[in-house]
DRENPA-3360 file (N, C-alpha, C; in nm, 2 decimals, always signed):
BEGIN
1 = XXXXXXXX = +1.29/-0.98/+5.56/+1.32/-1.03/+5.43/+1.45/-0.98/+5.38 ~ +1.52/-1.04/+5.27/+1.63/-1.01/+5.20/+1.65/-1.09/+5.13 ~ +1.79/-1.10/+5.04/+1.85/-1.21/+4.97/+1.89/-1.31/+5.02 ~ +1.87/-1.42/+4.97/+1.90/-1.54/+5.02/+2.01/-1.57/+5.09 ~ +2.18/-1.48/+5.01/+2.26/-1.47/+5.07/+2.30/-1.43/+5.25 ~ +2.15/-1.38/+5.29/+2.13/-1.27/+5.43/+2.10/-1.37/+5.59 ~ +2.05/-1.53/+5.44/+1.94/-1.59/+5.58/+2.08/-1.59/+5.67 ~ +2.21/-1.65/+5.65/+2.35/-1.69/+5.76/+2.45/-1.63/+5.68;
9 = XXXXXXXX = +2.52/-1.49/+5.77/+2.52/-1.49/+5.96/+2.38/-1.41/+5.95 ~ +2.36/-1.33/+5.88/+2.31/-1.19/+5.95/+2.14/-1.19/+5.99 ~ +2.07/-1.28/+5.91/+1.94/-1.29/+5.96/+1.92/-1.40/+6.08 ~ +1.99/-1.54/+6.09/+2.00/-1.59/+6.21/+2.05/-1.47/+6.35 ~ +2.17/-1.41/+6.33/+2.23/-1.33/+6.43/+2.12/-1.21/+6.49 ~ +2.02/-1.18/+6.39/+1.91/-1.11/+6.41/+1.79/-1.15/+6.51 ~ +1.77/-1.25/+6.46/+1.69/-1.30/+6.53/+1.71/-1.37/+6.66 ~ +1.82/-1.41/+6.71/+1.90/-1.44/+6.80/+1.89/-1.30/+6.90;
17 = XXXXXXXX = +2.01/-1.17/+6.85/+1.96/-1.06/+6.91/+1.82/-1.04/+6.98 ~ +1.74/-1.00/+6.86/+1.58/-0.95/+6.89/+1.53/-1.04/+7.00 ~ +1.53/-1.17/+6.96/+1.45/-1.29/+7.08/+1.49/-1.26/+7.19 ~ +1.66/-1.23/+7.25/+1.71/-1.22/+7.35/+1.68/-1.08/+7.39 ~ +1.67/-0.95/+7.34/+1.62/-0.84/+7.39/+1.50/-0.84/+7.37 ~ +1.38/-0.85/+7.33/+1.25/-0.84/+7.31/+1.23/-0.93/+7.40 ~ +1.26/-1.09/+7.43/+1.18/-1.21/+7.53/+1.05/-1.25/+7.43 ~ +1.05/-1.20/+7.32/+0.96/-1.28/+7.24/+0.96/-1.39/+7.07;
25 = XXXXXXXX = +0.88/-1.49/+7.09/+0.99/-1.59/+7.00/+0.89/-1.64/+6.95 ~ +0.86/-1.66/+6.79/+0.96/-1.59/+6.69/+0.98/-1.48/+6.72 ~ +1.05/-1.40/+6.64/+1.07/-1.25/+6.61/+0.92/-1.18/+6.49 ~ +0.92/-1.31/+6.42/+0.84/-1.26/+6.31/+0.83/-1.42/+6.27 ~ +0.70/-1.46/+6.20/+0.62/-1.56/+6.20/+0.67/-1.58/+6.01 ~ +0.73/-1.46/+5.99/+0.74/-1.55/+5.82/+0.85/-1.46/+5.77 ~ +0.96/-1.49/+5.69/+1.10/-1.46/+5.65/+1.04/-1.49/+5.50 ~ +1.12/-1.40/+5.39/+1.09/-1.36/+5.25/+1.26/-1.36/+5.25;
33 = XXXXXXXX = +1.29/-1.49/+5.12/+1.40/-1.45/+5.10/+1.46/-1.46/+4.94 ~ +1.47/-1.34/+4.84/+1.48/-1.39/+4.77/+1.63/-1.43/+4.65 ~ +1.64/-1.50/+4.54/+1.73/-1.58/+4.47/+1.78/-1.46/+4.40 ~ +1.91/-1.47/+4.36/+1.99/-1.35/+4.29/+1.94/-1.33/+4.17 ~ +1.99/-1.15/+4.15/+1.97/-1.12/+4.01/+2.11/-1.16/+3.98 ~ +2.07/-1.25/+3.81/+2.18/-1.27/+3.77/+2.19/-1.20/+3.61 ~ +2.37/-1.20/+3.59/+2.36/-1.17/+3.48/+2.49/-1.22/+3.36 ~ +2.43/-1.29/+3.26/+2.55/-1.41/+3.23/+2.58/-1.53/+3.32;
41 = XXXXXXXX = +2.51/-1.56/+3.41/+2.53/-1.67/+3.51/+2.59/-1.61/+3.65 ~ +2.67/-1.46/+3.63/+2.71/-1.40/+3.73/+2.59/-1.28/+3.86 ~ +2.62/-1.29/+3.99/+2.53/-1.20/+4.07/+2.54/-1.05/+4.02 ~ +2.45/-1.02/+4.00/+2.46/-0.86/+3.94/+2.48/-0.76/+4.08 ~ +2.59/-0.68/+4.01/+2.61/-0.63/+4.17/+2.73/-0.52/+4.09 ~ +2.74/-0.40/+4.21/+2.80/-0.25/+4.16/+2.98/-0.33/+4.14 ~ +3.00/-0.37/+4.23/+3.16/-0.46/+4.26/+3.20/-0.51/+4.12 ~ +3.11/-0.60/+4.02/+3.14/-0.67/+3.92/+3.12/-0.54/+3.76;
49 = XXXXXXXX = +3.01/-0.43/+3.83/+3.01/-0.35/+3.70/+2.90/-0.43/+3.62 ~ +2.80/-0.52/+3.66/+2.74/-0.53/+3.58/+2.61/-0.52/+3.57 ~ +2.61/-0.40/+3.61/+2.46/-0.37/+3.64/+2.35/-0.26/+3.61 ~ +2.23/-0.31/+3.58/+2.14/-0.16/+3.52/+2.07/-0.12/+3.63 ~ +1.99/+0.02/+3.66/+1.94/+0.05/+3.71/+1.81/+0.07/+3.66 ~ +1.67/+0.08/+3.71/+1.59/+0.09/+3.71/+1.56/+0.19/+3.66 ~ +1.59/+0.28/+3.64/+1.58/+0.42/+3.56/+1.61/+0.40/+3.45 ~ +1.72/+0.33/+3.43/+1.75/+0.29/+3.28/+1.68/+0.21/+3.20;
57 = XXXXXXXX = +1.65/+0.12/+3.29/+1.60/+0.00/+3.24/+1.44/+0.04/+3.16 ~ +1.40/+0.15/+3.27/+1.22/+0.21/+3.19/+1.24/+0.28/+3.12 ~ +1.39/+0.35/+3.05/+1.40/+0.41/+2.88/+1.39/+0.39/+2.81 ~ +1.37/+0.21/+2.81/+1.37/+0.11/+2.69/+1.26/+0.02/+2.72 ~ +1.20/-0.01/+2.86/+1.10/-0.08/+2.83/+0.99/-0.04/+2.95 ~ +0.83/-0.10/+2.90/+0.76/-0.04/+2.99/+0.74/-0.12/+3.17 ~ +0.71/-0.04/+3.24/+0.78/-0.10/+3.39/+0.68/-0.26/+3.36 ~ +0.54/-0.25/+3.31/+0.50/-0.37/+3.30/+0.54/-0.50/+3.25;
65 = XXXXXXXX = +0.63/-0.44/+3.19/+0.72/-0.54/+3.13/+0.82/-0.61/+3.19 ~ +0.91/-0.56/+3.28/+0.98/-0.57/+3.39/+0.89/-0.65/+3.48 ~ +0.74/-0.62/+3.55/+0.72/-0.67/+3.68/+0.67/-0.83/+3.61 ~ +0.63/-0.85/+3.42/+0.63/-0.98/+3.43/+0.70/-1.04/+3.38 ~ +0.85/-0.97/+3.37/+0.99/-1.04/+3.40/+1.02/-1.11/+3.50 ~ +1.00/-1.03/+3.61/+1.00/-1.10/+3.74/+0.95/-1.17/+3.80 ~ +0.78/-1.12/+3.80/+0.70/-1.25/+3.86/+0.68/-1.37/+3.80 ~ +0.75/-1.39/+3.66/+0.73/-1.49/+3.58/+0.83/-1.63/+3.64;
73 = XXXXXXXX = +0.94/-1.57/+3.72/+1.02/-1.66/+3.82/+1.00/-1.65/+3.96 ~ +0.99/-1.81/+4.05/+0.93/-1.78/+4.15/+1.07/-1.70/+4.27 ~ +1.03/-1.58/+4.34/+1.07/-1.53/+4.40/+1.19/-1.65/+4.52 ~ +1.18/-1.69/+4.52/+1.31/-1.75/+4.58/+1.44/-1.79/+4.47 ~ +1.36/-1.83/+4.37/+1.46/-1.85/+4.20/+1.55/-1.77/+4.16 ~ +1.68/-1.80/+4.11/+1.77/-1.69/+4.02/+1.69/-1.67/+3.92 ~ +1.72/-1.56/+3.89/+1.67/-1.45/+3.76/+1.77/-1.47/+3.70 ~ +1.77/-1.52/+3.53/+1.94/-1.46/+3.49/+1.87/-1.36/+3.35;
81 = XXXXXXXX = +1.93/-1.22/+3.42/+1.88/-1.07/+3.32/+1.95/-1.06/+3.18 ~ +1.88/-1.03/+3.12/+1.90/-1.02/+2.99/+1.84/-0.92/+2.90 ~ +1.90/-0.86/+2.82/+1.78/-0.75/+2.77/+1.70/-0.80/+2.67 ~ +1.80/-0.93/+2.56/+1.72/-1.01/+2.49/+1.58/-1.07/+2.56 ~ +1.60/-1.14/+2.69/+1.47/-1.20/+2.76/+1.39/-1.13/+2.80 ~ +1.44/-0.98/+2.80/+1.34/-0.86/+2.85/+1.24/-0.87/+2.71 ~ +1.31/-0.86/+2.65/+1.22/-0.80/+2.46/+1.14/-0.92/+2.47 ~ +1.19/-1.05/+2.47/+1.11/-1.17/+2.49/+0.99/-1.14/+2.53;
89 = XXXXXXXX = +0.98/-1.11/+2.65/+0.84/-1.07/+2.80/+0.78/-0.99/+2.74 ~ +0.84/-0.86/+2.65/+0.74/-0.72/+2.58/+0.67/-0.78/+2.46 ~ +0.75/-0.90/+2.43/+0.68/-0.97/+2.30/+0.54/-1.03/+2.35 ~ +0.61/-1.11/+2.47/+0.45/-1.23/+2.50/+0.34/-1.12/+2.56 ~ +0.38/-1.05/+2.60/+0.29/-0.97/+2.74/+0.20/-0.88/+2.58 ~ +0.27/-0.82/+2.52/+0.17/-0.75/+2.40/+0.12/-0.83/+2.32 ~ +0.15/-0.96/+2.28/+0.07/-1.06/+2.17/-0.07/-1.06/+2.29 ~ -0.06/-1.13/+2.44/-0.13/-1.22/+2.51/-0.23/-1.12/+2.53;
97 = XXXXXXXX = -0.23/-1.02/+2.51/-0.29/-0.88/+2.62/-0.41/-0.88/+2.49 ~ -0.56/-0.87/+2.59/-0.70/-0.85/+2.48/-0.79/-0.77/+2.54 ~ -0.85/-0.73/+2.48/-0.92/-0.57/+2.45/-1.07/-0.66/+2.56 ~ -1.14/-0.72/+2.49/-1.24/-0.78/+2.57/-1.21/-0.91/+2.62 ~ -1.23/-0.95/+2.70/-1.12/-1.01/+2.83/-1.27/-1.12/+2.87 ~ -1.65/-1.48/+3.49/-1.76/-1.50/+3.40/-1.89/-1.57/+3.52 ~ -1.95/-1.55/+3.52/-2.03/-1.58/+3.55/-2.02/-1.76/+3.60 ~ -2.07/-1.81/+3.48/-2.07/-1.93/+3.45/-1.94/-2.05/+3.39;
105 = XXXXXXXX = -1.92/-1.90/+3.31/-1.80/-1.97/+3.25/-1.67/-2.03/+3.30 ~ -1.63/-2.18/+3.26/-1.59/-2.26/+3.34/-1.44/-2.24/+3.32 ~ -1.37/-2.22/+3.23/-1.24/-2.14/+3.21/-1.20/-2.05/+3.30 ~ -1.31/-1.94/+3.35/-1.29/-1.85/+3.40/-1.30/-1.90/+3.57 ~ -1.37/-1.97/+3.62/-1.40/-2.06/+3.73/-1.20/-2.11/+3.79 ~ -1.17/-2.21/+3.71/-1.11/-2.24/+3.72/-0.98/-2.18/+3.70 ~ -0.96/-2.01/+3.63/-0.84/-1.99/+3.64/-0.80/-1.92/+3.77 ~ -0.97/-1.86/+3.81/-0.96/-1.81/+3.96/-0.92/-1.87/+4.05;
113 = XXXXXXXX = -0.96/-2.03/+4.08/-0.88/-2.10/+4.19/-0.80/-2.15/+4.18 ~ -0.71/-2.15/+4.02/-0.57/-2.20/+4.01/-0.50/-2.06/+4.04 ~ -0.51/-1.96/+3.97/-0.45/-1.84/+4.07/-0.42/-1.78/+4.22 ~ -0.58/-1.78/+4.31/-0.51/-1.77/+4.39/-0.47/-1.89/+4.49 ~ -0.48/-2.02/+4.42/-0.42/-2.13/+4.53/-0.26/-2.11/+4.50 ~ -0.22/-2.05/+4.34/-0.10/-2.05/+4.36/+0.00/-1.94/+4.43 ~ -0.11/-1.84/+4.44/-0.05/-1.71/+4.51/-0.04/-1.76/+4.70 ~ -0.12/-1.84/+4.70/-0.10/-1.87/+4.84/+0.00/-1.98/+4.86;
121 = XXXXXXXX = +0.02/-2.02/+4.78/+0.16/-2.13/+4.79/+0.32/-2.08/+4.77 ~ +0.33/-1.99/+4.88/+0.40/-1.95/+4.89/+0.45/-1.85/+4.77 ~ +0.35/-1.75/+4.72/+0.35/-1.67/+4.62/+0.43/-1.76/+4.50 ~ +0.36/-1.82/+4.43/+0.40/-1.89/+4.30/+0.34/-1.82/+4.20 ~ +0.45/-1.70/+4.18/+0.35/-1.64/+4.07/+0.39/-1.67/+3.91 ~ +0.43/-1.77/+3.91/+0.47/-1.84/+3.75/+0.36/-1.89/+3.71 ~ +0.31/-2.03/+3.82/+0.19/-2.09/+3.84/+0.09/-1.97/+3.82 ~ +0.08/-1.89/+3.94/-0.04/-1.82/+3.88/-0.07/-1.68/+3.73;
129 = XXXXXXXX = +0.04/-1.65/+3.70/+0.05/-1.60/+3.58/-0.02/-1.70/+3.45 ~ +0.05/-1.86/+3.42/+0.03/-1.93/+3.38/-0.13/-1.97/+3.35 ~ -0.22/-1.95/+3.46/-0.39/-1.94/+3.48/-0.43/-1.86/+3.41 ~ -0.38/-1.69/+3.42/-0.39/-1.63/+3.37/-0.37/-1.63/+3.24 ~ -0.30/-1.70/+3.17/-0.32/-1.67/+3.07/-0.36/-1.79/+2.95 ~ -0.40/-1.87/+3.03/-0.47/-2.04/+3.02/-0.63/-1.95/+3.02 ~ -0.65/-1.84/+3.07/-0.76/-1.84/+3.04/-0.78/-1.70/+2.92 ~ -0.68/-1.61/+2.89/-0.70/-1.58/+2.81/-0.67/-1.62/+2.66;
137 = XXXXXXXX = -0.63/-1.73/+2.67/-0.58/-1.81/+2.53/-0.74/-1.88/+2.51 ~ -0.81/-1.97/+2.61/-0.90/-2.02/+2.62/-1.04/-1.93/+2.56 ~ -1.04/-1.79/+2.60/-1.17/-1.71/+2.58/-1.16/-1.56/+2.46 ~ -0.99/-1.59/+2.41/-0.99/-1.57/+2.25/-1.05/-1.66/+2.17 ~ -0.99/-1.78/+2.20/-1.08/-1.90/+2.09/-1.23/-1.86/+2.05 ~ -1.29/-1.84/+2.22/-1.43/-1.87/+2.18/-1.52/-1.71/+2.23 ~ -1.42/-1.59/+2.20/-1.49/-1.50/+2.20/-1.62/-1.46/+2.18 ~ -1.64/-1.52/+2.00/-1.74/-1.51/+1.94/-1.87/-1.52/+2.06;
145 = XXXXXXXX = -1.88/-1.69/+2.07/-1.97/-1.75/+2.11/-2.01/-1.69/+2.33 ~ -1.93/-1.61/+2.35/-1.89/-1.59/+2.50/-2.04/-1.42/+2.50 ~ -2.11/-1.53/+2.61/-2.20/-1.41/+2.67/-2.13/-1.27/+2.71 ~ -2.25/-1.16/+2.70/-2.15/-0.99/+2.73/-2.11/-1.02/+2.86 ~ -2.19/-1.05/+2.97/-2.15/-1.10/+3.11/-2.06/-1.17/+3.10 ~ -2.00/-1.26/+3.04/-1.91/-1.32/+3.03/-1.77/-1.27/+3.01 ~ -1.86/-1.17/+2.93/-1.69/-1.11/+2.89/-1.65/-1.00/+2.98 ~ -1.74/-0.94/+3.04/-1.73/-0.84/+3.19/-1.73/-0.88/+3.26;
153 = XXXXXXXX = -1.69/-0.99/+3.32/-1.66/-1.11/+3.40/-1.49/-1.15/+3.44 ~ -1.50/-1.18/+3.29/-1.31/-1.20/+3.23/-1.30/-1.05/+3.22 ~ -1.29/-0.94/+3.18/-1.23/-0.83/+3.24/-1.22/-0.77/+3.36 ~ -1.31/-0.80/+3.42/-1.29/-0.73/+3.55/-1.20/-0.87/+3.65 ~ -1.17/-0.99/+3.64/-1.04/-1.07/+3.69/-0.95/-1.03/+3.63 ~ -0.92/-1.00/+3.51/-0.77/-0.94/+3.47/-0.73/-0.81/+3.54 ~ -0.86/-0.73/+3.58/-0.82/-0.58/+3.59/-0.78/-0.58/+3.74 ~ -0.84/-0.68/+3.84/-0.86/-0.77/+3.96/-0.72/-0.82/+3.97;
161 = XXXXXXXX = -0.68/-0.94/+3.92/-0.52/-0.96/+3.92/-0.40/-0.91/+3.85 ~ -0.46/-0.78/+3.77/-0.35/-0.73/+3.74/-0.32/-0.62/+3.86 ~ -0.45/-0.57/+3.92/-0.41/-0.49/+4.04/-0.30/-0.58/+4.15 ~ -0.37/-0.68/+4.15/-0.28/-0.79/+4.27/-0.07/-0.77/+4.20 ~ -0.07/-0.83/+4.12/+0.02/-0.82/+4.02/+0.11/-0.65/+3.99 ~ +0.05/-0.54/+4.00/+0.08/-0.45/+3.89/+0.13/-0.42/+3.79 ~ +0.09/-0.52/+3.67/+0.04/-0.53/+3.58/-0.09/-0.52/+3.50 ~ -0.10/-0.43/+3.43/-0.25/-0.42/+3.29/-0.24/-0.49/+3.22;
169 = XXXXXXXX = -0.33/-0.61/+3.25/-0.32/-0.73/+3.14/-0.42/-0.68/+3.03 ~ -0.50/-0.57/+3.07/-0.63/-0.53/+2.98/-0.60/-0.40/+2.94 ~ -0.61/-0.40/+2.83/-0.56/-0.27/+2.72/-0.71/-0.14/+2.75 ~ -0.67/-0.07/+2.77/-0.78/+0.02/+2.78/-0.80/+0.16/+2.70 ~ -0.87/+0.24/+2.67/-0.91/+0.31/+2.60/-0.89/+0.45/+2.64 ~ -0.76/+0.54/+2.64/-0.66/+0.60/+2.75/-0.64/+0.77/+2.63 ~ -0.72/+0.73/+2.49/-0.71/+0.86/+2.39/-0.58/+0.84/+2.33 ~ -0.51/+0.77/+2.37/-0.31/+0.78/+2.31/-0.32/+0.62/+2.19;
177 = XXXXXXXX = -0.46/+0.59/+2.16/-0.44/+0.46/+2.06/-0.33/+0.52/+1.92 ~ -0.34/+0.64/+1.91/-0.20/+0.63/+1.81/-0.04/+0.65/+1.84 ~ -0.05/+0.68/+1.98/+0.10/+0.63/+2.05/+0.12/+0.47/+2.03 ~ +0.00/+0.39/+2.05/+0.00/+0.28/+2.09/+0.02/+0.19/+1.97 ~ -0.02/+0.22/+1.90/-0.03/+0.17/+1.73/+0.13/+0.19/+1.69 ~ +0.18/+0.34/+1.73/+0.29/+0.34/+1.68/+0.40/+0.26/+1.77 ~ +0.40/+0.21/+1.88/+0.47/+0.09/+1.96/+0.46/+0.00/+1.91 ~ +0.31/-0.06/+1.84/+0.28/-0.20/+1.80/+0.40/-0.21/+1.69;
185 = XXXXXXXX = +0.37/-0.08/+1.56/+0.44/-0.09/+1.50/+0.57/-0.12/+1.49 ~ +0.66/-0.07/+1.58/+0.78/-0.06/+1.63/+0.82/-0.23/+1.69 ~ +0.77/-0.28/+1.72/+0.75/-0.44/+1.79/+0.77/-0.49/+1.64 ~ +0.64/-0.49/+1.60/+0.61/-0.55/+1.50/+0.74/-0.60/+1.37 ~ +0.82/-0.45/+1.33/+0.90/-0.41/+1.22/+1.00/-0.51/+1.29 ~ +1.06/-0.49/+1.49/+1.17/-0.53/+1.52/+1.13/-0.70/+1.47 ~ +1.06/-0.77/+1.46/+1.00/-0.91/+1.42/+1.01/-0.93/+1.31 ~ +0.98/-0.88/+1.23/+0.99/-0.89/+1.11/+1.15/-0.87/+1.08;
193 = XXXXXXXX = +1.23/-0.80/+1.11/+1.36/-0.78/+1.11/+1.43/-0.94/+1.17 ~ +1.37/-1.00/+1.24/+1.39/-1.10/+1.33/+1.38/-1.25/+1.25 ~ +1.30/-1.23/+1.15/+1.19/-1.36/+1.06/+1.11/-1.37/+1.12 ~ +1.05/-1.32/+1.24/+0.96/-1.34/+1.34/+0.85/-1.37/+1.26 ~ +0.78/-1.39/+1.15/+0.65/-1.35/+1.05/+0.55/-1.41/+1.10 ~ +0.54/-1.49/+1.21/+0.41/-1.56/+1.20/+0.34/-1.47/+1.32 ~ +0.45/-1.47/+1.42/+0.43/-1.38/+1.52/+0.39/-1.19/+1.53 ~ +0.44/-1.16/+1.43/+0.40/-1.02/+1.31/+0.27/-1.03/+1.32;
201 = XXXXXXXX = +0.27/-1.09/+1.21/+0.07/-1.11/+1.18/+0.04/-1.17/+1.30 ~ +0.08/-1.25/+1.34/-0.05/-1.28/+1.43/-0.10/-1.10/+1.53 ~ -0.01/-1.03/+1.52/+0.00/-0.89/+1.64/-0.13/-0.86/+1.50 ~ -0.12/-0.86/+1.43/-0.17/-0.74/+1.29/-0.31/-0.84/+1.27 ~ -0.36/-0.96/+1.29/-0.47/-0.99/+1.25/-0.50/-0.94/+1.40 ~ -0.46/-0.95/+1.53/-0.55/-0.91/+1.64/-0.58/-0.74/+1.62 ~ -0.49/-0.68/+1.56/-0.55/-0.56/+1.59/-0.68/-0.56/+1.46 ~ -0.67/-0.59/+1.36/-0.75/-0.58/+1.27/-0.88/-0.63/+1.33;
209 = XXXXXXXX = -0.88/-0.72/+1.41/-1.02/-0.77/+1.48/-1.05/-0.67/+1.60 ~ -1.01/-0.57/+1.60/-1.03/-0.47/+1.74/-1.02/-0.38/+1.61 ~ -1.06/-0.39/+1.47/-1.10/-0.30/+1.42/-1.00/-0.12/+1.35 ~ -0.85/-0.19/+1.33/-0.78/-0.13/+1.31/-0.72/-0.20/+1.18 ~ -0.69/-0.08/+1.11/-0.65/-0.14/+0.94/-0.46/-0.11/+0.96 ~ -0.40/-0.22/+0.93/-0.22/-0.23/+0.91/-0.21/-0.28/+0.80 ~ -0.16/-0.21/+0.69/-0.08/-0.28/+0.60/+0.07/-0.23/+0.58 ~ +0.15/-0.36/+0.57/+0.25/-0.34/+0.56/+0.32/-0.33/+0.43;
% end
């Protein structure tokens, strides 16, 4: 695997090599190549100076946030990096994310074989992200009405493809809910600073339904 830039000269010349000293052909049955990080339209790279490092990048946001920056574009795709589009991802990923998360249930049926048919199609993880969260928009609606099996059903696929993923799409109960509160907070105010307001409340009516009092 490499960047796409790698398939010619150096991954043809490779395989050329290997086949001719090994006598065995392919070399390898499957090649991973992926699309540039970009940034402003340009390849991010030490030569141009425009570039963050991963160390930096987790001072300001959490890595979960980052990996559904990434998988949110299909790995052959340009990325074009942004820190605004970063904030974007911290925004969706913390609205989308629920506390209780099937059996029967047909939402849940279906977001399992739209997931992994899209993970097997040549790792499409836009498409399968998208399942994922087709089914958690789907089983907020109808929480209320959703059997307990039901709902330990839909948590344990989130906790399931967030392992696949690494990402926690399921918020868990870790003793730091007032670190956590004070993050929400911090989101929340940057939104409000923003005119963001519908998007504000809507963060502040979910936690109030998981039983937490915000007034602003």
């Amino acid at each position: 695997g490499g960047g796409l830039d790698l398939i010619f000269p150096h991954h043809e010349a490779e395989i050329t090599q290997m086949e001719a000293v090994s006598g065995k052909s392919p070399m390898v049955n499957y090649w991973l190549h992926t699309g540039f990080l970009n940034v402003s339209g340009e390849k991010m790279s030490k030569s141009l100076n425009n570039f963050i490092t991963i160390r930096e990048l987790l001072k300001e946001y959490d890595a979960d946030v980052f990996r559904f920056f990434v998988l949110s574009t299909h790995y052959r795709s340009p990325i074009d990096f942004s820190k605004d589009k970063i904030k974007k991802y911290y925004e969706s990923l913390e609205c989308e994310i629920i506390e209780n998360a099937t059996s029967d249930y047909a939402p849940l049926k279906i977001a399992k074989e739209e997931f992994f048919k899209s993970m097997d199609d040549d790792f499409n993880t836009p498409k399968a992200i998208a399942a994922i969260f087709g089914l958690i928009n789907d089983s907020k609606s109808e929480i209320d009405s959703l059997a307990d099996e039901d709902v330990s059903a839909i948590r344990e696929f989130l906790d399931d493809v967030g392992f696949i993923l690494g990402i926690d799409f399921v918020l868990k109960d870790t003793g730091s809910s007032d670190e956590l509160l004070t993050l929400i907070s911090d989101v929340r105010q940057e939104l409000r600073n923003n005119k963001q307001y519908e998007l504000s409340d809507k963060i502040r009516n979910q936690l109030t339904d998981l039983g937490y009092e915000i007034s602003d």
